[in-house]
N, C-alpha and C positions, 0 to 999 in steps of 0.2 A: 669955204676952204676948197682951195681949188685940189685934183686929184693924187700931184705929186705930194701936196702936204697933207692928205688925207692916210695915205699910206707909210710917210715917213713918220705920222705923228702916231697912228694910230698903233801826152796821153800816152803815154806811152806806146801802146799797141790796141788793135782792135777789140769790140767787144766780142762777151758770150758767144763764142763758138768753134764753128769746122770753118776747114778750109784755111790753104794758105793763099796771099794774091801777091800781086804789084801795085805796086803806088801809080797812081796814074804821071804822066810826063807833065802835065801843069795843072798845078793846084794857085786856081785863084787868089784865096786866101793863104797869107804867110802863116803855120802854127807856130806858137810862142816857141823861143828857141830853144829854151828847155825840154821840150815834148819833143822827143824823139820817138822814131816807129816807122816804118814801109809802107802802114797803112792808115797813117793819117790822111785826110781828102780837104780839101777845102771844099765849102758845102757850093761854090757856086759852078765849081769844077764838075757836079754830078749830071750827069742828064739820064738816066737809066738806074734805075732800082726794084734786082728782081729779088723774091722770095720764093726762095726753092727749099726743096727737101733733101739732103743727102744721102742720106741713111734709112730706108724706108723699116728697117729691121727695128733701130732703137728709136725712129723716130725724129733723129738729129737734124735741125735746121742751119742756115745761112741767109743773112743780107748780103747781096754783091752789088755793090757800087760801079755798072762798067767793070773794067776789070778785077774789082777789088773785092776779096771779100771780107766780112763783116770789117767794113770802115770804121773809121771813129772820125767824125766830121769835125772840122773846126770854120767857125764864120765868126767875124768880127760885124759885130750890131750894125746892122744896115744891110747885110749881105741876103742876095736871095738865092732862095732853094727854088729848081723848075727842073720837073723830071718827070719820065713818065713810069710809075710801078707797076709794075708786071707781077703778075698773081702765078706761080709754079707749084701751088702746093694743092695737095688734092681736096682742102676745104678752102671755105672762105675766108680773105683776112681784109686785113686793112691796118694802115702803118700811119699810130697815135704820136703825137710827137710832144710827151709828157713836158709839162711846162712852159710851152710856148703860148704868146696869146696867138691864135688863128682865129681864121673865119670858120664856121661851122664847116665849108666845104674841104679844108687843110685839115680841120682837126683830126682828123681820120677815128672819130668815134663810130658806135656797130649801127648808124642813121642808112650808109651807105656801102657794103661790106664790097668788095671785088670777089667776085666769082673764082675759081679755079681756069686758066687759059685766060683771062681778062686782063684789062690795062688800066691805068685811070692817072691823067696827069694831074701831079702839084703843084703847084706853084704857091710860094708865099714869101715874105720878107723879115728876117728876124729882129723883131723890134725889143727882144728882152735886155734885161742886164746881162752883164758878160757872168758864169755858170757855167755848171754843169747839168745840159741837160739828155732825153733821152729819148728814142724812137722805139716802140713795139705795137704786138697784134694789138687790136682791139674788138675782134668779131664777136657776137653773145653766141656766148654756147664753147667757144673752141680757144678766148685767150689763154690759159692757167697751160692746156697743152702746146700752143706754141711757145708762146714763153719761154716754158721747160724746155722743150727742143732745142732752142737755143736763141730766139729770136729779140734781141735785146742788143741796139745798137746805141754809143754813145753818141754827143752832140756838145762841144766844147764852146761854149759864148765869147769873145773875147770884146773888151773894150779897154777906155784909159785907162779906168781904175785898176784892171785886170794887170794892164803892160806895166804902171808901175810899182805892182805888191810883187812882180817878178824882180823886174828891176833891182828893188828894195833886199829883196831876199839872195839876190848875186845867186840866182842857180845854176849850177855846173849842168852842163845839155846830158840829158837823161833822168834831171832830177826833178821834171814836173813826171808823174803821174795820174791818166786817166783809168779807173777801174772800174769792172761792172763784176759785184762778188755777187755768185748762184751758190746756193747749197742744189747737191745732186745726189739719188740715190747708186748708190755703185757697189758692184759685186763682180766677185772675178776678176775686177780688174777692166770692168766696161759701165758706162752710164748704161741703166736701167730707164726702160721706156716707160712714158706717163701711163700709171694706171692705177687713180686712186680707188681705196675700199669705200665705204660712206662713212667711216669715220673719218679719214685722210679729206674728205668732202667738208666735213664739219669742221676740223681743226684748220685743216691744212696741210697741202702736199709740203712734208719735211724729209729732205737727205740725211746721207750721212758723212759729206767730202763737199770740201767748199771747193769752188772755180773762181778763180779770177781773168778777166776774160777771157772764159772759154776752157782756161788751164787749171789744169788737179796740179794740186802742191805748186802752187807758180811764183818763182823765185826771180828779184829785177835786181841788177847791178845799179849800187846809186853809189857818188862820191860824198866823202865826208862833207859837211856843211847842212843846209836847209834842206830835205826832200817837201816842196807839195803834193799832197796826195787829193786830187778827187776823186769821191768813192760813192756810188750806187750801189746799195740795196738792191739787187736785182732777185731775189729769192721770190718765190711764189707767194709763203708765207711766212717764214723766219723771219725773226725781228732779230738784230744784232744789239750787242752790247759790244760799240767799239773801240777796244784798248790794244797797245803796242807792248809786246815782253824784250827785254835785252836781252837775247837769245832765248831762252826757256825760261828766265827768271823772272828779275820784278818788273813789274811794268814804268813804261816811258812817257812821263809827263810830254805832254803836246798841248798846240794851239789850235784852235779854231777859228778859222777864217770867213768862211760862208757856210750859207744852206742852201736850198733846193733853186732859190733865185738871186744868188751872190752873194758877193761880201758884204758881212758885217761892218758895221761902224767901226769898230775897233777889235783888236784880234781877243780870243778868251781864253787864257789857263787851265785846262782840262787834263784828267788822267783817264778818262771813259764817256762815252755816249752812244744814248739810243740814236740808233738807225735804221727805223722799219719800213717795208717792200716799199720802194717807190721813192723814198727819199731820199738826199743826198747830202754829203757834209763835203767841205774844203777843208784840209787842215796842213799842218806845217811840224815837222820833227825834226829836231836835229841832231843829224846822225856822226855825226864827229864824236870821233871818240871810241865809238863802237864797231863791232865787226858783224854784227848781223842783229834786224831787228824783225820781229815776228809780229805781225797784225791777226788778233785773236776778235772771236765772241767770247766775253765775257760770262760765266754763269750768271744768270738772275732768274727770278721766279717770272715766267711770261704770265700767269693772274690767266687761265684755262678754266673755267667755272661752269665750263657746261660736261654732260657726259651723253651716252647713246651715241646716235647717228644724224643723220641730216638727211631733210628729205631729199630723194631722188632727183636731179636737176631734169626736167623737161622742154627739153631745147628740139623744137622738130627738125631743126637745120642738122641736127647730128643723127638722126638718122635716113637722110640724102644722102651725106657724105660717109667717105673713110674716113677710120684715126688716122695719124701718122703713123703710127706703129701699130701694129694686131695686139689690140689692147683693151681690157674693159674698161667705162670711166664710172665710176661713184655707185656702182650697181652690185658689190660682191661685199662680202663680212668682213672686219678685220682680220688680218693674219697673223698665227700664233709667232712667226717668226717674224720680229721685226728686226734682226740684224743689220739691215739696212735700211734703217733710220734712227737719227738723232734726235730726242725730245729738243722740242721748242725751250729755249734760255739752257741747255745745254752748252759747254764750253765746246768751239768748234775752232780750229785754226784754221786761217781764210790767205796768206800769202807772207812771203818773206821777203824783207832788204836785206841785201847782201854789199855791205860797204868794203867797196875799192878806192885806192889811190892816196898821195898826201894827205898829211892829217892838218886841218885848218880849221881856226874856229869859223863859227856862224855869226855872220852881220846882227845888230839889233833889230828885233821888230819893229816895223813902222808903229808909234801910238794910235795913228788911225788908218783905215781901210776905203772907208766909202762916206758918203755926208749922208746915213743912213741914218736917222732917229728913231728914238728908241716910241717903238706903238702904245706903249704903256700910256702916255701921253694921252692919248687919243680918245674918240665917242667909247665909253660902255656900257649903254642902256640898250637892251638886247630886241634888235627889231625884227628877227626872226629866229624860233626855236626850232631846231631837229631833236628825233629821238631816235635813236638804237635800239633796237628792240631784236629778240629770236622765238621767232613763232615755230611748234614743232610740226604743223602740217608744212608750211608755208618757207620756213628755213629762217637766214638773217633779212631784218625788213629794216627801213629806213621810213620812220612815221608809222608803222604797224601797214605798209602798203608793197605787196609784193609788184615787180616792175612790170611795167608793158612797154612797148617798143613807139605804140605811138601818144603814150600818153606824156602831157606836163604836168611839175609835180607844180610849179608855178611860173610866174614872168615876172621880169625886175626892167624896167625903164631905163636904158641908157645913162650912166650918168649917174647911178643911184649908188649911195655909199649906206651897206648894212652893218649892224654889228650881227654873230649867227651865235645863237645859244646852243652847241651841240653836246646831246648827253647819252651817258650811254648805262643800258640798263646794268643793275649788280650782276645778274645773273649771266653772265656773258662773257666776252674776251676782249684780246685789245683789237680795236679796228685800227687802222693806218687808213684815213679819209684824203680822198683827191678829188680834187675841183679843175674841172676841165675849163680853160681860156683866159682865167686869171691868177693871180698872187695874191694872198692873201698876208696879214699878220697878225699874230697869238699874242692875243692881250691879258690873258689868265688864266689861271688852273685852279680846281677844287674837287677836292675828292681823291686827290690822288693818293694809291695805298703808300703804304709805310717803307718797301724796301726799295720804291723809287722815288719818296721823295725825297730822300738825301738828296736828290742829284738836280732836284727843284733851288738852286741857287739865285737865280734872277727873284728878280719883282713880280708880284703877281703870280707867284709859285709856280715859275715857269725853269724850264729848263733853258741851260745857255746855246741849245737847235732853235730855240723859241723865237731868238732875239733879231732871226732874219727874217727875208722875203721868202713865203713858202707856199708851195702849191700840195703836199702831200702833210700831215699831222696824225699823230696818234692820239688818241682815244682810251684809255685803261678802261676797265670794267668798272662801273659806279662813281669813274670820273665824268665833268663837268668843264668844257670848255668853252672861250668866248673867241673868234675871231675877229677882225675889221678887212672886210671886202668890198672895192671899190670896182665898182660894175662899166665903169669907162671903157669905151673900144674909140680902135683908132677911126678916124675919117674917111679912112679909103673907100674905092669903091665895094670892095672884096665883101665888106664889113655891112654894107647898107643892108638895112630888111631885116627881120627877125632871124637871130641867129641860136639853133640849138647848142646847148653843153650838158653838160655829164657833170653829178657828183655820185660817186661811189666810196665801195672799201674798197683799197688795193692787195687784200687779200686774195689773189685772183683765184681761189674756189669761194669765197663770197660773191665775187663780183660774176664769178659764171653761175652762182647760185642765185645770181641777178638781186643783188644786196645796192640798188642804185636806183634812184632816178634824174630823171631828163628834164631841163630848165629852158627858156626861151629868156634873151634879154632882146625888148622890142627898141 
């Protein structure tokens, strides 16, 4: 079976943050024409990418594209990114570009970090489906606080299938939507600088005010008919439960279109879905009829099963450097006052449509999206197991083995298609697991608790996030999952020679609590 059947069997405005810019004067890449915004870029338009700090007080970051700040790129498959990124921030980063396949040298995982004052050119070609995907820090020791700052840039995929579910959908210009939603802590009426206690380390750093990018309370004019919404999970560690209210009331049946690596086969009937850190959903509402529709987290139990603290993260690189803000990180007791912060599966509202203009109905749904098969199909005899595990000297471990920077945890052979048994122990939380340089597909579920698995619809007790191309997955506590991962890289030169990758949590205080390790595919 060759690799495509191995897999198929088996923007409005910028993102997260400060600053306002200009559009640069030529953007190589046309964005779909629905995606309106000043600061759309076409990715081959970029040649300069810095990372600076704004706000040295709360700690507030920015990507600037050339003149622009925080971009939302768009490249239609083929298009290449070649720029050189400039490091302005007083630690060290490096800029991951969640979901693409790259060469270990593009990938911008913590292998090779950029200094503060340093440069470091990328170049690479976007070979994924058309998506939505996404660029941030990845330094060990210091992503969970950039991030928070505000460091979280989109990346729009476009191809045919893409041009025609636009098409199809007849959207009025303004009525695609790219989003990157952060919860933030906020008091006074300002984001609060990152400075978690050790239990904000253990759980995870949670707000109390959602941003969509970048904006508290952020309200977008759309016309009656179809709105697409792409939407990132951009939180540290909030998981969402993604549902629509007609105004404050009952909520808005929608479609789902894609995940983390395009559309679906065919679109799916949904009134809610998980959407934890890192991943992303495509979906389709239609807003005719209505006068304002409100995108909420839904209440659910997040299944939190540990209590205490977490050990201490010991990262020498962070005491080189400054925080961004004069701020302690994981090293102070919880605070009696948590006013500002929202428990995890607390109900949170995250942005609002605001429907202008004639009232028109919406065109039908395409029956199909993409010639995407469904993975169920596929190998599932498990040729490699992970474990989840939380050790209390040691923190969260993946295999019972806390990380090292130059170690492998194994190597896989070009070419090699595995099925991955990943399980996670009872006693623990949900992880959201990302695999750096490929896409993967969910071939099963077991163990999943009781008040999410209503939402297990599919085959194989998966959820209908399940049914795409995915590089980010959740994990439940004393759930059991099966992927099919096809270890192919492309031919180029870029690509020859052992190339390292990353699997972690994308809970970015696990993941700076070094809950990951590092793979070579030879």
């Amino acid at each position: 079976m060759n690799r495509r059947g191995f897999l198929s069997a088996g923007l409005a405005s910028a993102a997260a943050a400060c600053g306002v810019g200009r559009a640069p004067r030529d953007t190589t890449v046309a964005a779909p024409t629905a995606l309106a915004g000043d600061r759309v870029v076409g990715i081959s338009a970029v040649r300069q990418l810095v990372v600076e700090r704004r706000d040295p007080l709360a700690g507030r970051c920015s990507y600037v594209a050339d003149t622009v700040a925080q971009p939302i790129l768009v490249a239609r498959r083929g298009e290449t990114f070649d720029a050189v990124v400039e490091n302005a921030l007083p630690q060290p980063t490096t800029v991951h570009f969640h979901g693409l396949t790259l060469p270990e040298a593009a990938d911008g995982a913590g292998f090779d970090p950029i200094v503060p004052g340093a440069r470091k050119r990328v170049r690479f070609e976007v070979k994924n489906r058309s998506g939505l995907y996404w660029f941030h820090p990845h330094p060990h020791g210091f992503t969970a606080e950039q991030v928070y700052g505000g460091l979280a840039g989109l990346l729009v995929v476009t191809d045919d299938d893409d041009e025609e579910l636009d098409a199809a959908l007849g959207l009025a210009p303004g009525n695609r939507l790219a989003l990157a939603v952060a919860d933030a802590r906020v008091a006074g009426g300002a984001i609060r600088p990152y400075a978690p206690t050790e239990a904000d380390c253990l759980h995870g750093w949670f707000g109390n005010r959602a941003l969509a990018n970048g904006e508290l309370d952020a309200r977008r004019t759309v016309a009656p008919g179809w709105v697409r919404l792409q939407i990132l999970n951009a939180c540290n560690a909030r998981g969402l439960l993604l549902g629509f209210r007609d105004g404050e009331g009952s909520l808005v049946p929608f479609h789902l279109l894609g995940t983390d690596g395009g559309l679906l086969a065919a679109p799916r009937p949904v009134e809610r879905v998980f959407v934890y850190t890192g991943e992303r959903v495509d979906v389709a509402i239609d807003s005719a009829g209505r006068r304002e529709v409100t995108a909420v987290s839904l209440e659910f139990d997040p299944r939190h099963h540990l209590q205490g603290s977490a050990p201490r993260h010991h990262h020498l690189a962070r005491e080189r450097y400054s925080p961004l803000a004069a701020a302690s990180v994981c090293d102070t007791a919880p605070r009696a006052d948590s006013a500002d912060r929202l428990p995890d599966g607390a109900e949170l509202p995250l942005f609002t449509l605001r429907v202008e203009g004639p009232t028109r109905a919406a065109t039908p749904l395409p029956s199909r999206l993409s010639g995407l098969a469904d993975a169920a199909a596929g190998p599932q005899d498990a040729t490699r197991r992970i474990r989840l595990d939380f050790d209390e000297r040691a923190g969260f471990l993946i295999d019972q083995t806390p990380y090292r920077l130059d170690e492998l945890a194994f190597t896989v052979r070009r070419g090699t298609r595995e099925v991955w048994e990943i399980r996670n122990s009872p006693i623990s939380m949900p992880h959201p697991m990302h695999l750096h340089g490929f896409g993967f597909r969910v071939l099963r579920r077991q163990g999943t608790y009781g008040a999410a698995r209503r939402f297990a619809t599919e085959s194989g007790a998966r959820f209908p996030t399940d049914l795409g191309v995915k590089d980010t997955v959740l994990v439940w506590p004393n759930e059991t999952i099966w992927l099919a991962v096809d270890f192919a890289l492309p031919e180029d030169a870029a690509f020859r020679g052992a190339q390292r990758y990353m699997f972690h949590c994308h809970n970015l205080e696990h993941e700076d609590g070094m809950m990951m390790r590092n793979f070579a595919v030879l």
